[in-house]
C-alpha positions as protocol buffer text, in pm:
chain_id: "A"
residue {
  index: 1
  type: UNK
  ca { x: 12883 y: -13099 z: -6066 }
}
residue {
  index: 2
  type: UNK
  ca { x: 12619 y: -12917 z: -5873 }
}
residue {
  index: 3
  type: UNK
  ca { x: 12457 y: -12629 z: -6050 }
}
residue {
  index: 4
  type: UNK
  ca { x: 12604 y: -12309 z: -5956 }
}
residue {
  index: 5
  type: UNK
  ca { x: 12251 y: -12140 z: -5883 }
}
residue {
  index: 6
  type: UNK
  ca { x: 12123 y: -12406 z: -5622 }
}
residue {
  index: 7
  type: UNK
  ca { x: 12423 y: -12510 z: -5412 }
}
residue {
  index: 8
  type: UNK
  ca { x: 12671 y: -12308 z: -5222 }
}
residue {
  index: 9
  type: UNK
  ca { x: 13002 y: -12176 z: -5395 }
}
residue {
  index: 10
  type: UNK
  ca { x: 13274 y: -12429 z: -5431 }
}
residue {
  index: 11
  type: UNK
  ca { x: 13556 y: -12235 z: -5433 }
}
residue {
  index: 12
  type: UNK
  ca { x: 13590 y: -11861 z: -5394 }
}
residue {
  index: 13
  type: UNK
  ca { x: 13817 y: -11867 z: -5750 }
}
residue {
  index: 14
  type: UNK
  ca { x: 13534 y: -11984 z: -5996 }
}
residue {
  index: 15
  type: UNK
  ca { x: 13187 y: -11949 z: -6047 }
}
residue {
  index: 16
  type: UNK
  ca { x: 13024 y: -12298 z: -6037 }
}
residue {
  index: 17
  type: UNK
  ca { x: 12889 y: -12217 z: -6385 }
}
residue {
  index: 18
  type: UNK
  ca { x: 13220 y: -12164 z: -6479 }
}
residue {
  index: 19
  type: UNK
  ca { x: 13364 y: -12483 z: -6273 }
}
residue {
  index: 20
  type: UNK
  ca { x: 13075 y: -12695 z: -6453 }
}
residue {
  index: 21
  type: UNK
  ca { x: 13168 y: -12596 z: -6817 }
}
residue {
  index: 22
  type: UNK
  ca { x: 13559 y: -12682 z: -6663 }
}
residue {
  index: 23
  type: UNK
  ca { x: 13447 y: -13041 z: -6590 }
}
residue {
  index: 24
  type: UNK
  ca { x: 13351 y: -13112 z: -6960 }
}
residue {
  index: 25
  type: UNK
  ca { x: 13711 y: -13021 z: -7072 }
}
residue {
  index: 26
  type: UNK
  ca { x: 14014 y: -13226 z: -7087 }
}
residue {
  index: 27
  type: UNK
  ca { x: 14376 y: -13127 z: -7143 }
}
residue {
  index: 28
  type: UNK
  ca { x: 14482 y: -13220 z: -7466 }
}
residue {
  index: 29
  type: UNK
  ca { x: 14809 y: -13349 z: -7391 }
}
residue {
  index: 30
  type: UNK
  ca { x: 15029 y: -13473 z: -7733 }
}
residue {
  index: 31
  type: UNK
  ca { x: 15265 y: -13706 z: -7588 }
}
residue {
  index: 32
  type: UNK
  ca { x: 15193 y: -14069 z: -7457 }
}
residue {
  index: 33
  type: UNK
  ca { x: 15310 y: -14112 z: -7047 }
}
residue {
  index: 34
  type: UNK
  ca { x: 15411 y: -14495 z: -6917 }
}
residue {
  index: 35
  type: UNK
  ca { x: 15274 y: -14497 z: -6521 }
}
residue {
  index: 36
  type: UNK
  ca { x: 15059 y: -14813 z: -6573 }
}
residue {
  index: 37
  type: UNK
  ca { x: 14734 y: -14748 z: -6333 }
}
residue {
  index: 38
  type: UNK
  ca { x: 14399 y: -14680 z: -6420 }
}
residue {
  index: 39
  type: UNK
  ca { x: 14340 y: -14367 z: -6637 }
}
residue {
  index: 40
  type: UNK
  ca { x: 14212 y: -14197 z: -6978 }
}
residue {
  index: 41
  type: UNK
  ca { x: 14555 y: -14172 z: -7118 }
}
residue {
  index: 42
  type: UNK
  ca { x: 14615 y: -14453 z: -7326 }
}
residue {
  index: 43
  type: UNK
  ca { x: 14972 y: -14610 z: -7387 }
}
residue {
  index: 44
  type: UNK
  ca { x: 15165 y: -14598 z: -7727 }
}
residue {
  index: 45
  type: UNK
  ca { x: 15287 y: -14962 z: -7746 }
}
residue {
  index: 46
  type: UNK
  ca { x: 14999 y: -15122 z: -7914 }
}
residue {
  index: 47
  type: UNK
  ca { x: 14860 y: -15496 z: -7880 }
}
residue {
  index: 48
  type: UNK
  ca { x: 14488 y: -15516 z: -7724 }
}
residue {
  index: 49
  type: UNK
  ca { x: 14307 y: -15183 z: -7703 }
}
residue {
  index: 50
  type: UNK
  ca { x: 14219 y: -15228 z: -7335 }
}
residue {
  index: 51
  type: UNK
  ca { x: 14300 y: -15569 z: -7142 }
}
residue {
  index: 52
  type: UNK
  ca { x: 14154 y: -15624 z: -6798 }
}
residue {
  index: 53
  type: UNK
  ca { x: 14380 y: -15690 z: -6538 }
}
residue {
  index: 54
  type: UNK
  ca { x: 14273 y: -15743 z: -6176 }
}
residue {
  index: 55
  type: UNK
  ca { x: 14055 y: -15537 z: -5908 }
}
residue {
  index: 56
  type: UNK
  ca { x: 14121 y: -15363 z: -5619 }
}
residue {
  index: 57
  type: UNK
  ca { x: 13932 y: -15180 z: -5320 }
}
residue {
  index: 58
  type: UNK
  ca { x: 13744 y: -14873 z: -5388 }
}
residue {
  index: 59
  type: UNK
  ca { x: 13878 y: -14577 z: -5215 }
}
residue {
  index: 60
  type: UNK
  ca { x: 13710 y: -14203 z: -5194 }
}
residue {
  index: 61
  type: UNK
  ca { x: 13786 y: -14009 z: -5484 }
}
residue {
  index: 62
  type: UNK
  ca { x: 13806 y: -14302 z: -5731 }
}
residue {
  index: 63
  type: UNK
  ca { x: 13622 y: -14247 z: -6083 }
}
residue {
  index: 64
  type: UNK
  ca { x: 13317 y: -14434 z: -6019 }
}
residue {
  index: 65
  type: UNK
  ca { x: 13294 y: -14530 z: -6440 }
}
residue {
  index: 66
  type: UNK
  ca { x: 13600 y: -14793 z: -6298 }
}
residue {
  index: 67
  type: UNK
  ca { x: 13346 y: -14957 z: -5993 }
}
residue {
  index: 68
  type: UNK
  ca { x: 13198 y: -15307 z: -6151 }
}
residue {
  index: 69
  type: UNK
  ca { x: 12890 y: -15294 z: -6038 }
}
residue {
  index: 70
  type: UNK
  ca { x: 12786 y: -15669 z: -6070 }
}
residue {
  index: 71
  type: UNK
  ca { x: 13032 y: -15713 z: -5815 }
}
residue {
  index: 72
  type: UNK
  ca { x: 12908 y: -15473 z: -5622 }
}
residue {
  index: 73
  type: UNK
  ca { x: 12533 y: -15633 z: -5632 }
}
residue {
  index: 74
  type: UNK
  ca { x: 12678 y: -15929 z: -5482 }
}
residue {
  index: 75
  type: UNK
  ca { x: 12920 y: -15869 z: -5226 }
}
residue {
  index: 76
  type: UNK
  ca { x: 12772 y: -15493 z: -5143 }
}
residue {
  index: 77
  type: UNK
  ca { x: 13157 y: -15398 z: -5127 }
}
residue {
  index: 78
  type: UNK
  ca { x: 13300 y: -15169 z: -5375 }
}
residue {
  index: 79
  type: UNK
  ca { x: 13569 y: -15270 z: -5647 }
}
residue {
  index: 80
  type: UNK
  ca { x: 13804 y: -15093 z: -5914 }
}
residue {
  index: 81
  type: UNK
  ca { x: 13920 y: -15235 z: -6244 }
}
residue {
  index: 82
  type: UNK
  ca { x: 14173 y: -15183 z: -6298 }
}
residue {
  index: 83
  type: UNK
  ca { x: 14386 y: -15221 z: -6684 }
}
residue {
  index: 84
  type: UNK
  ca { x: 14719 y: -15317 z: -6821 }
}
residue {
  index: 85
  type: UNK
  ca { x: 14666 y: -15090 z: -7158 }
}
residue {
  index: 86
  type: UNK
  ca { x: 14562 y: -14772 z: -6960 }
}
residue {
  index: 87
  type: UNK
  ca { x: 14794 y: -14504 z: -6819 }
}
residue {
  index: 88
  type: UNK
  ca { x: 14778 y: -14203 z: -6555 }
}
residue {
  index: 89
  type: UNK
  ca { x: 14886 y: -13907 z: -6672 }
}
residue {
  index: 90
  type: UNK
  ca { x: 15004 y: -13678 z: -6399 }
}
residue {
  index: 91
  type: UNK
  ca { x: 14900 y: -13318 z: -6381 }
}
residue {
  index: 92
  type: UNK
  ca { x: 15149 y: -13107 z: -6217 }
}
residue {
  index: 93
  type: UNK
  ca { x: 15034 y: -12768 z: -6182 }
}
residue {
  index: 94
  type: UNK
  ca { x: 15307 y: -12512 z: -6108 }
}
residue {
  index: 95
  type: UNK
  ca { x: 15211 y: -12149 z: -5935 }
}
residue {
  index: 96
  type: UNK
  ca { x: 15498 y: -11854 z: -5995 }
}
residue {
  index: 97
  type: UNK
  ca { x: 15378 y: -11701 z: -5649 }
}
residue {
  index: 98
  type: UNK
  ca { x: 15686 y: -11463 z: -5649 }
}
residue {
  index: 99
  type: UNK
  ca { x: 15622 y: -11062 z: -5550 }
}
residue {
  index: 100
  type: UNK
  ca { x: 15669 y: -10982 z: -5935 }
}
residue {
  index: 101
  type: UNK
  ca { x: 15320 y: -11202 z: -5935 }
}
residue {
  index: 102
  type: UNK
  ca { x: 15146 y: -10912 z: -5730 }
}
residue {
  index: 103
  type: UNK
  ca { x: 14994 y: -10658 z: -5930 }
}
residue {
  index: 104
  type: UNK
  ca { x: 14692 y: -10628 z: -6148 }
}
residue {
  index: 105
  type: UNK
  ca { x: 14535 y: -10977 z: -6048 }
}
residue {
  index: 106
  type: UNK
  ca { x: 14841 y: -11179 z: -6168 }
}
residue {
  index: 107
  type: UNK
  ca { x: 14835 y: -11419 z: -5891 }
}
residue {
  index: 108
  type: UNK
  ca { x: 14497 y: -11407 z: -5862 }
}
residue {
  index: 109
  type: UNK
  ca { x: 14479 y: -11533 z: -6260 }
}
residue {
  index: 110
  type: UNK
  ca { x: 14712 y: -11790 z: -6173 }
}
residue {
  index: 111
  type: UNK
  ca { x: 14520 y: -11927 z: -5897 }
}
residue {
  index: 112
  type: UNK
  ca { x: 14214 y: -11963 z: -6152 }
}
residue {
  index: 113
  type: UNK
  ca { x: 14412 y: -12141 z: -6440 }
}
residue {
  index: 114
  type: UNK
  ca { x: 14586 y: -12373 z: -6164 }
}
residue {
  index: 115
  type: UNK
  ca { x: 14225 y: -12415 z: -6024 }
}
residue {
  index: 116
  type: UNK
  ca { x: 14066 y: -12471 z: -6375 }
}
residue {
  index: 117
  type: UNK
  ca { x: 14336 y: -12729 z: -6507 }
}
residue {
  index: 118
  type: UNK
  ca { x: 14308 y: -12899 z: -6153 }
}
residue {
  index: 119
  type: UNK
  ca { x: 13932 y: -12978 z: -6220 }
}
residue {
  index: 120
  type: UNK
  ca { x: 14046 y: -13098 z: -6569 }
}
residue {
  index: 121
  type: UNK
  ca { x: 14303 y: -13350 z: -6428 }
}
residue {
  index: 122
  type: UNK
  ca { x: 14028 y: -13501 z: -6135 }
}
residue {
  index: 123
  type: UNK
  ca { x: 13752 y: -13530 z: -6378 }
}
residue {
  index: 124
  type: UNK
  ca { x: 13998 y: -13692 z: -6640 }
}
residue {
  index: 125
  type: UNK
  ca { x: 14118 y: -13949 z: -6371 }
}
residue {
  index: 126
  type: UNK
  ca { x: 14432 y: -13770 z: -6384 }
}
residue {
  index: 127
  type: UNK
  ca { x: 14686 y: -13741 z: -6071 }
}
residue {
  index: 128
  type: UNK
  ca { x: 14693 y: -13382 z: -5963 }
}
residue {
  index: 129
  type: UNK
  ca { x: 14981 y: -13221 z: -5798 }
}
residue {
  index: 130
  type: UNK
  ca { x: 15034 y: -12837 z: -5690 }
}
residue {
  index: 131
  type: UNK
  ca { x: 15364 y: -12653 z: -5600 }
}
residue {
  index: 132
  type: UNK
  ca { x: 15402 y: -12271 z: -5529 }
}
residue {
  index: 133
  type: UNK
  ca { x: 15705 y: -12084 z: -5483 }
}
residue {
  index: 134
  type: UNK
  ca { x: 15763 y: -11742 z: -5367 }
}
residue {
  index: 135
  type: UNK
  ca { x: 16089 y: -11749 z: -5167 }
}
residue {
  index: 136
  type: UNK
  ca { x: 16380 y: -11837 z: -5312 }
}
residue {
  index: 137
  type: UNK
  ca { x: 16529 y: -12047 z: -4956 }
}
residue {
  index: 138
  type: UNK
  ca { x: 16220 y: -12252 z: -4914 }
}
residue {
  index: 139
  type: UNK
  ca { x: 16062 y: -12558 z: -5074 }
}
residue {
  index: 140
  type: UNK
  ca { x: 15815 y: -12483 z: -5228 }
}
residue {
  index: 141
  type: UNK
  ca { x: 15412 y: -12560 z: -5069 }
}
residue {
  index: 142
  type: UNK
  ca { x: 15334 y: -12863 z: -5226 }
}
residue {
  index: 143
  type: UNK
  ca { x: 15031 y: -13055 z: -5222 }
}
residue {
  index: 144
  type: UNK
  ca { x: 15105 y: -13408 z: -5311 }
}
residue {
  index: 145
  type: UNK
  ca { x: 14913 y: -13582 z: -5599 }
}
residue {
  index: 146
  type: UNK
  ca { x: 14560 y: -13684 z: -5562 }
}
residue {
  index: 147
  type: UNK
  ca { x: 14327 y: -13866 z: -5853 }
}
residue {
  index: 148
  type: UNK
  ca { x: 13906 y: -13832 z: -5821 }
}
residue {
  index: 149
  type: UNK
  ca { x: 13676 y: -13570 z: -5805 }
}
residue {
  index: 150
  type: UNK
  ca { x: 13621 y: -13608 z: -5483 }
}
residue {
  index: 151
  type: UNK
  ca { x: 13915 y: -13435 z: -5366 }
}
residue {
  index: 152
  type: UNK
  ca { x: 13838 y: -13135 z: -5557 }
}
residue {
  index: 153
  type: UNK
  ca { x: 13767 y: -12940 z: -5202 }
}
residue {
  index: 154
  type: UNK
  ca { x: 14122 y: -13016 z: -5061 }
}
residue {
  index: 155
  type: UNK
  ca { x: 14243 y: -12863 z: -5428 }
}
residue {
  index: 156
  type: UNK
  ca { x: 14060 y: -12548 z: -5416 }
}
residue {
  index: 157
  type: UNK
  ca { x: 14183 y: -12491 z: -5074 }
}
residue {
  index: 158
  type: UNK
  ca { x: 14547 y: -12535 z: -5142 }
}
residue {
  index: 159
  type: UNK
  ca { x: 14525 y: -12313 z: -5432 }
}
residue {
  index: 160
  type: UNK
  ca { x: 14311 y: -12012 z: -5228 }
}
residue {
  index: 161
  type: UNK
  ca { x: 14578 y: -12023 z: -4990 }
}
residue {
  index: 162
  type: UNK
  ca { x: 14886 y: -11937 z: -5274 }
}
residue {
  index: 163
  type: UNK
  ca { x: 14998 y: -11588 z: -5098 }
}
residue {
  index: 164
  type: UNK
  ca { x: 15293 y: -11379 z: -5287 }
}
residue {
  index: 165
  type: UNK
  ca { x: 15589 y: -11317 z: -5139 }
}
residue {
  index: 166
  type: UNK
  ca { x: 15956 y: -11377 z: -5199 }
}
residue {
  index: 167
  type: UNK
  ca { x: 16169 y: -11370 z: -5495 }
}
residue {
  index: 168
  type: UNK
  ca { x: 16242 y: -11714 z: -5564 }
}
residue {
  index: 169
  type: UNK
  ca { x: 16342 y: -11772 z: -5968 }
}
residue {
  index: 170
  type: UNK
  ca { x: 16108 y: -11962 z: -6194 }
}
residue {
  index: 171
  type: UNK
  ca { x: 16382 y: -12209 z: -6291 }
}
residue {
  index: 172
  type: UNK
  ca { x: 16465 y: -12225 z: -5898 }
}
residue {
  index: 173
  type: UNK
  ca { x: 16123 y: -12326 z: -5813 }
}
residue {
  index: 174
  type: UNK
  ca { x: 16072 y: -12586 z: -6094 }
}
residue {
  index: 175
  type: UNK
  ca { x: 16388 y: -12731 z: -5971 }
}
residue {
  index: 176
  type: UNK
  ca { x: 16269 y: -12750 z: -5576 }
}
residue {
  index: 177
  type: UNK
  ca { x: 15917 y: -12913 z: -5746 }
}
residue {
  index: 178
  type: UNK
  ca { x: 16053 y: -13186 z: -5902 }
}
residue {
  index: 179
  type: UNK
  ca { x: 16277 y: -13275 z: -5676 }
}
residue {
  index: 180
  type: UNK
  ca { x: 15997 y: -13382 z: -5501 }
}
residue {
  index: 181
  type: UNK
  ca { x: 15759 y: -13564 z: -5779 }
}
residue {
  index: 182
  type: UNK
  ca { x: 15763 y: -13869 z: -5943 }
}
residue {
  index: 183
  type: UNK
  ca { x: 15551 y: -13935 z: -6263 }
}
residue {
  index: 184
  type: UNK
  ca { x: 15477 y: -13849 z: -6562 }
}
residue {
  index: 185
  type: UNK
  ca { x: 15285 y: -13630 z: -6783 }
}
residue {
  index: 186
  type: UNK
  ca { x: 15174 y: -13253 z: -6808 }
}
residue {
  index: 187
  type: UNK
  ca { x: 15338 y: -12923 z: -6621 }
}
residue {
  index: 188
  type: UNK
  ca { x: 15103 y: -12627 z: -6597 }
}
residue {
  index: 189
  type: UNK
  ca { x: 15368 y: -12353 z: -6579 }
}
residue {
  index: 190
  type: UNK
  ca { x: 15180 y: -12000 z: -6416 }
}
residue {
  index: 191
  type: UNK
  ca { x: 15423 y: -11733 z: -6376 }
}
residue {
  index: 192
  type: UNK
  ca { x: 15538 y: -11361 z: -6573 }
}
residue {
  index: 193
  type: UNK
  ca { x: 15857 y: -11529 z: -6585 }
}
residue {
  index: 194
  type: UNK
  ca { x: 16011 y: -11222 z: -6502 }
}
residue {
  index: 195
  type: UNK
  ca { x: 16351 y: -11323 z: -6395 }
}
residue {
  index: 196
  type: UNK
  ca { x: 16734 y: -11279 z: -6450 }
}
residue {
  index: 197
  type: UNK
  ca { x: 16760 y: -11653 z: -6432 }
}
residue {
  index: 198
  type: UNK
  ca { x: 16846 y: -11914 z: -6747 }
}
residue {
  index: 199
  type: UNK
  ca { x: 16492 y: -11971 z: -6888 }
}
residue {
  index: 200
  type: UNK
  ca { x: 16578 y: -12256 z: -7060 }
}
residue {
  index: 201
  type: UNK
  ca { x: 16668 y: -12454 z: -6733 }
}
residue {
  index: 202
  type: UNK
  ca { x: 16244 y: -12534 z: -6603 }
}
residue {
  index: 203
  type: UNK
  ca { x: 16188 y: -12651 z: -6971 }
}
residue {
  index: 204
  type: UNK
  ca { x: 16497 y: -12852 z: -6997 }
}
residue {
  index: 205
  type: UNK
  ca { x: 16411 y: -12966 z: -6598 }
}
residue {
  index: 206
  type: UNK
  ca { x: 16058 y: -13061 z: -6693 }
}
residue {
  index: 207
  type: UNK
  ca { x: 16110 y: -13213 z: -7043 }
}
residue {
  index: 208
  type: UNK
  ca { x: 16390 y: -13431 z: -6855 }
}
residue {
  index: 209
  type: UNK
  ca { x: 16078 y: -13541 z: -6622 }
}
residue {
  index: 210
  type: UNK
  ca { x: 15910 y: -13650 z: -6845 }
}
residue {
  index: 211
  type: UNK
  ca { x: 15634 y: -13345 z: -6848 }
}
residue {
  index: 212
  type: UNK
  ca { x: 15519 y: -13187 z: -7146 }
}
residue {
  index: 213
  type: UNK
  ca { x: 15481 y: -12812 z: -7056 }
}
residue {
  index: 214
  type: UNK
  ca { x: 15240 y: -12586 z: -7071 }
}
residue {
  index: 215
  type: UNK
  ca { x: 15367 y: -12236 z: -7008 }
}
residue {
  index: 216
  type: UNK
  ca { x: 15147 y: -12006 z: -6937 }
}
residue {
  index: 217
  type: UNK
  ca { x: 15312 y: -11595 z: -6922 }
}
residue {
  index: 218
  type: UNK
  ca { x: 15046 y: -11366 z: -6717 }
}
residue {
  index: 219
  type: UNK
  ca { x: 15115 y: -11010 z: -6762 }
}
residue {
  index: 220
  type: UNK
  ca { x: 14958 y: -10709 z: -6645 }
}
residue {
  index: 221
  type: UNK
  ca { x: 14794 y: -10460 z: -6854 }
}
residue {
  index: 222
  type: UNK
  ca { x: 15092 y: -10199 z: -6775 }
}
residue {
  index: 223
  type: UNK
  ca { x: 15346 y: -10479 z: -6826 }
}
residue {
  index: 224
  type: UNK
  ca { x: 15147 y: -10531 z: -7175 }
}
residue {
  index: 225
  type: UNK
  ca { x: 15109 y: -10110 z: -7270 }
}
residue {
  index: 226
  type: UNK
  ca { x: 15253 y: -9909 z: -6997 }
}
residue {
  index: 227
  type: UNK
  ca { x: 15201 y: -9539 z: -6974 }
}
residue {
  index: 228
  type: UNK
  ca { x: 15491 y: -9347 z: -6865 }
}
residue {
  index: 229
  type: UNK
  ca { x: 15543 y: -8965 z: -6936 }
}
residue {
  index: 230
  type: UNK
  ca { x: 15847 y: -8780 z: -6848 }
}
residue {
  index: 231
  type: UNK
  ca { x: 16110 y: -8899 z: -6606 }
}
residue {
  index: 232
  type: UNK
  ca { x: 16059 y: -9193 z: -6445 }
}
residue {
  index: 233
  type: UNK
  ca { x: 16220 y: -9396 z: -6186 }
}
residue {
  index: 234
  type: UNK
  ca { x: 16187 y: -9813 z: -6222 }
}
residue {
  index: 235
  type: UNK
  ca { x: 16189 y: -10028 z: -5867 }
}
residue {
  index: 236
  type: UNK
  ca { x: 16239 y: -10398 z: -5967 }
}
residue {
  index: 237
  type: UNK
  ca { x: 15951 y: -10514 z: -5659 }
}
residue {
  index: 238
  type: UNK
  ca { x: 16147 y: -10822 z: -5574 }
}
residue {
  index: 239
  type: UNK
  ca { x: 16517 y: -10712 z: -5578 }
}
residue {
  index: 240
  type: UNK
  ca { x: 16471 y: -10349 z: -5490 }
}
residue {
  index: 241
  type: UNK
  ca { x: 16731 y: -10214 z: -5778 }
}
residue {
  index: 242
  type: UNK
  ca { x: 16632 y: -9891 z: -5916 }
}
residue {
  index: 243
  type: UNK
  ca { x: 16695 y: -9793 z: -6314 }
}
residue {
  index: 244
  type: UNK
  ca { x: 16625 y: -9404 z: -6372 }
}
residue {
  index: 245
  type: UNK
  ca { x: 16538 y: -9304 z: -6719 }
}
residue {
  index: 246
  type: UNK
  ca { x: 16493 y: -8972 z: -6884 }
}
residue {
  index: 247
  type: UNK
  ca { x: 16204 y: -8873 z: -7145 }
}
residue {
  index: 248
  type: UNK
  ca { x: 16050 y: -9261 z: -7088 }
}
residue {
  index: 249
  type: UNK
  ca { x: 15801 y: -9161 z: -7350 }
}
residue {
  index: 250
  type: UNK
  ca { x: 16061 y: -9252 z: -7621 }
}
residue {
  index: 251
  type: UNK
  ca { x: 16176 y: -9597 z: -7481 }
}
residue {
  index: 252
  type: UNK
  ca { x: 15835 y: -9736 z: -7538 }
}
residue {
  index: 253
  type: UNK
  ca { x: 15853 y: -9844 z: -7875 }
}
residue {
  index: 254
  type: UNK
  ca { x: 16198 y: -10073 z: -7802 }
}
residue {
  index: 255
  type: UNK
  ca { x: 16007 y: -10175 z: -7488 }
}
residue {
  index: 256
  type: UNK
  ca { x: 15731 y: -10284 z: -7675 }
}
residue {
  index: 257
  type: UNK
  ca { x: 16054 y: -10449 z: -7898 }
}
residue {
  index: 258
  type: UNK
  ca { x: 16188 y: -10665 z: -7618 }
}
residue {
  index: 259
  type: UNK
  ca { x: 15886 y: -10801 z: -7507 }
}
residue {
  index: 260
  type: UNK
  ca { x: 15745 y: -10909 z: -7784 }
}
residue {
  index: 261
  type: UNK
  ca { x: 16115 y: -11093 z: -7851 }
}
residue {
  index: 262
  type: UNK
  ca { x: 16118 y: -11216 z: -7512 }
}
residue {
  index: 263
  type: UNK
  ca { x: 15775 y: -11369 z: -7540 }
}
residue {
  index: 264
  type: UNK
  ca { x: 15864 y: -11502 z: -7916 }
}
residue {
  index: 265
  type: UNK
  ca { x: 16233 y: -11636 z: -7723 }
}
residue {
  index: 266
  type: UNK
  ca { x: 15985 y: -11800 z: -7476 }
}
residue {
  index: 267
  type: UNK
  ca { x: 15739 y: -11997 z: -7763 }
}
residue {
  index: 268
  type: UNK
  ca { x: 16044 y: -12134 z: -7899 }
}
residue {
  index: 269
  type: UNK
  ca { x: 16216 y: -12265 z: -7608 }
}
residue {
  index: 270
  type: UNK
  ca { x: 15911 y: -12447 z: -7558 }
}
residue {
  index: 271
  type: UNK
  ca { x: 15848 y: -12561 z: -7870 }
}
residue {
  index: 272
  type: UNK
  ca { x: 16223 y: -12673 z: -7878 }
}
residue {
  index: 273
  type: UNK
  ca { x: 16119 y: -12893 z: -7555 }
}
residue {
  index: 274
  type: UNK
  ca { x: 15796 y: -13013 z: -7677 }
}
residue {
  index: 275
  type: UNK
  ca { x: 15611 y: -12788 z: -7494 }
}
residue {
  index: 276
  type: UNK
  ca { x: 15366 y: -12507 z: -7534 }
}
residue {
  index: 277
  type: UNK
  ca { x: 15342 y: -12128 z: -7474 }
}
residue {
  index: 278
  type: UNK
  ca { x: 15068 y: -11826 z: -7418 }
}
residue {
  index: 279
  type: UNK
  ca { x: 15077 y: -11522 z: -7288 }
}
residue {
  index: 280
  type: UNK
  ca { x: 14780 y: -11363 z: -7158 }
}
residue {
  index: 281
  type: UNK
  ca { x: 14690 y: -11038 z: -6965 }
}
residue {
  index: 282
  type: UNK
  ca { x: 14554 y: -11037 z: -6633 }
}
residue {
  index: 283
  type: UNK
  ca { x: 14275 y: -10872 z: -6689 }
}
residue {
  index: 284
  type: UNK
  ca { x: 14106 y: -11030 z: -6986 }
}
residue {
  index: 285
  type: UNK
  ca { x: 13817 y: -11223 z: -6873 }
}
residue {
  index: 286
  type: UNK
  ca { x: 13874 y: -11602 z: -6739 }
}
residue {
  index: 287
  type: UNK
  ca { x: 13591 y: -11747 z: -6980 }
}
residue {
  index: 288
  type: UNK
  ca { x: 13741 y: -11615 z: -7247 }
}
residue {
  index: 289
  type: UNK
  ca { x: 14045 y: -11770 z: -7186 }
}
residue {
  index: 290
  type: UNK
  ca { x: 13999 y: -12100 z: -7067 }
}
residue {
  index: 291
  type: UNK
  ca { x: 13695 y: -12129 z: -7362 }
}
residue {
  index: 292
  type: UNK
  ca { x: 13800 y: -11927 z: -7652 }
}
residue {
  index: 293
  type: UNK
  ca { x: 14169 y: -11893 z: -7626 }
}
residue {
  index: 294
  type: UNK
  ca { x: 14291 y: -12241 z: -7474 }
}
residue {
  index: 295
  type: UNK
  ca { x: 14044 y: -12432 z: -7716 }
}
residue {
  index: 296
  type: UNK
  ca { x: 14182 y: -12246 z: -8023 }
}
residue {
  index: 297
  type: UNK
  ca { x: 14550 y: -12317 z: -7951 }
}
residue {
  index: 298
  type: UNK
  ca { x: 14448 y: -12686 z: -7882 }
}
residue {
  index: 299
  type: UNK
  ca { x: 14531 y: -12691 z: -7497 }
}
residue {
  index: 300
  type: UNK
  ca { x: 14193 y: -12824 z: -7443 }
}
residue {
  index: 301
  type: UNK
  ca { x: 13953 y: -13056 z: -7578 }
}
C-alpha cells in the first residue's frame, strides 16, 4: 500500500498509515467455510494440503500471489490458479446506519471498523460485501461482493457514503441483507443495537447463513456515563416517545445495572451462536481499537 506521507489520501475514513498497518492484519475467523474458489481459508476435510486444479483468466482485482508467471513469460497473457483444497471466505460487513447511530461519532466509528475489516477481507483474498440500513421500509444499500485489492476504491466509497437516517431494527436489517447474499463466512455486525426488537433473531439469521458473527456494540460516551441532574425528560431519537423522570441523579446506578446486563445478555447470545461480542465507545481512539483491543480478544491476527 502506498505510504501515507507520499501519495494522496485513500479514503477520507483512515489515515494511510493507519490503512497500511490494516493490510498486514487478517480476521481470525474460527470456523472452516465450504465455497470452493481460490482463497486463504483452507477447508476442514483433509486429504492433500493444496491440490492444483485448473487456470483461468486474470481479471482486475485478482491476488496477483495466484498469477503463474511462467505462463505468463510465454503467452504474455495473464492466468489464475486456481485450487480444489482452498476456500473463500466471505466477508459481510453489516453497518447499523439507524438515527440512534447519530451522536458522538457512532456512525462515523462504524464506517472506520466496516472500512478497516473491508481492507482485511481484499488483502486476505476474501469476498467483501457491505449492507447499511437506516429505514425500516427499504432494502438495505448493498454493495455486492468483490475479492482483490484493487477494488479497495469502490469500498471506501460505498462506505463514505453510509448517511443515518431511519429507524429500521437491527434484526430487520440483517434479515433484508441476507436475503440478498449467498456465501459463507464472517458477519461484521456495527450497530448500538439499541432496539425493542428480538436480539436473538440477526444471530440466529446469520449463524443459519452460515456466518460466524462478529458483533461489534458502539456506544457513546453519554450512553457509556451519562450526566443527568435533576428532572429530565428522555426523547427516544428514532421513535419520538418521551419518558419523564424525576431526581435522574438516583436512576444512574440501575442504569449503569441494565447496561452492563444488556451488554453481558449480548456476549452470550453470541457466544451461544458461535459468534463474538465487544463493545466499544465512540470516542476511544481507532488505533487503539483495531491494534490493541481487536488483537487481544483474538479478532485479528
Amino acid at each position: 500500500m502506498p505510504d501515507g506521507t507520499q501519495s494522496a489520501q485513500l479514503t477520507t475514513l483512515l489515515s494511510n498509515d493507519v490503512l497500511t498497518r490494516i493490510g498486514q492484519l487478517r480476521i481470525n475467523a474460527f470456523r472452516r467455510f465450504t465455497n470452493r474458489s481460490h482463497g486463504e481459508h483452507l477447508s476442514g476435510k483433509g486429504g492433500g494440503s493444496i491440490e492444483f486444479a485448473d487456470y483461468r483468466d486474470y481479471v482486475p482485482g485478482d491476488d496477483v500471489r495466484f498469477v503463474d508467471w511462467n505462463i505468463f513469460s510465454r503467452l504474455h497473457r495473464p492466468y489464475v490458479k486456481l485450487y480444489h483444497e482452498e476456500e473463500v471466505m466471505h466477508v459481510v460487513i453489516c453497518v447499523d446506519a439507524s438515527e440512534s447511530m447519530t451522536p458522538d461519532g457512532k456512525l462515523e466509528r462504524a464506517r472506520q471498523l466496516g472500512a478497516a475489516f473491508a481492507v482485511m477481507g481484499l488483502f486476505g483474498t476474501e469476498r467483501v460485501s457491505v449492507y447499511a440500513f437506516n429505514d425500516a421500509c427499504a432494502q438495505p444499500a448493498r454493495l455486492a461482493p468483490r475479492g482483490g485489492r484493487g477494488h479497495m476504491g469502490t469500498v471506501f466509497r460505498f462506505i463514505e457514503g453510509i448517511e443515518a437516517g431511519g429507524s429500521a431494527p437491527v434484526e430487520e436489517g440483517v434479515a433484508a441483507a441476507l436475503s440478498r447474499h449467498v456465501g459463507r463466512g464472517v458477519a461484521v455486525l456495527l450497530s448500538d443495537f439499541l432496539t425493542f426488537g428480538d436480539l436473538r433473531r440477526p444471530f440466529n439469521l446469520l449463524q443459519s447463513a452460515g456466518l460466524e458473527v462478529f458483533a461489534v456494540q458502539i456506544l457513546s460516551p453519554a450512553e457509556i456515563d451519562p450526566e443527568v441532574n435533576g428532572d429530565v425528560r428522555l426523547v427516544d431519537c428514532e421513535t419520538f416517545q418521551t419518558l419523564d423522570i424525576s431526581g435522574a441523579e438516583q436512576l444512574l446506578s440501575i442504569y449503569d445495572e441494565y447496561r452492563e446486563a444488556f451488554q453481558r445478555r449480548l456476549e452470550d447470545t453470541a457466544r451461544g451462536h458461535s459468534g463474538r461480542f465487544l463493545a466499544i465507545d465512540s470516542q476511544a481512539p481507532i488505533e487503539w481499537v483495531l491494534f490493541d483491543l481487536f488483537r487481544r480478544r483474538g479478532w485479528v491476527r
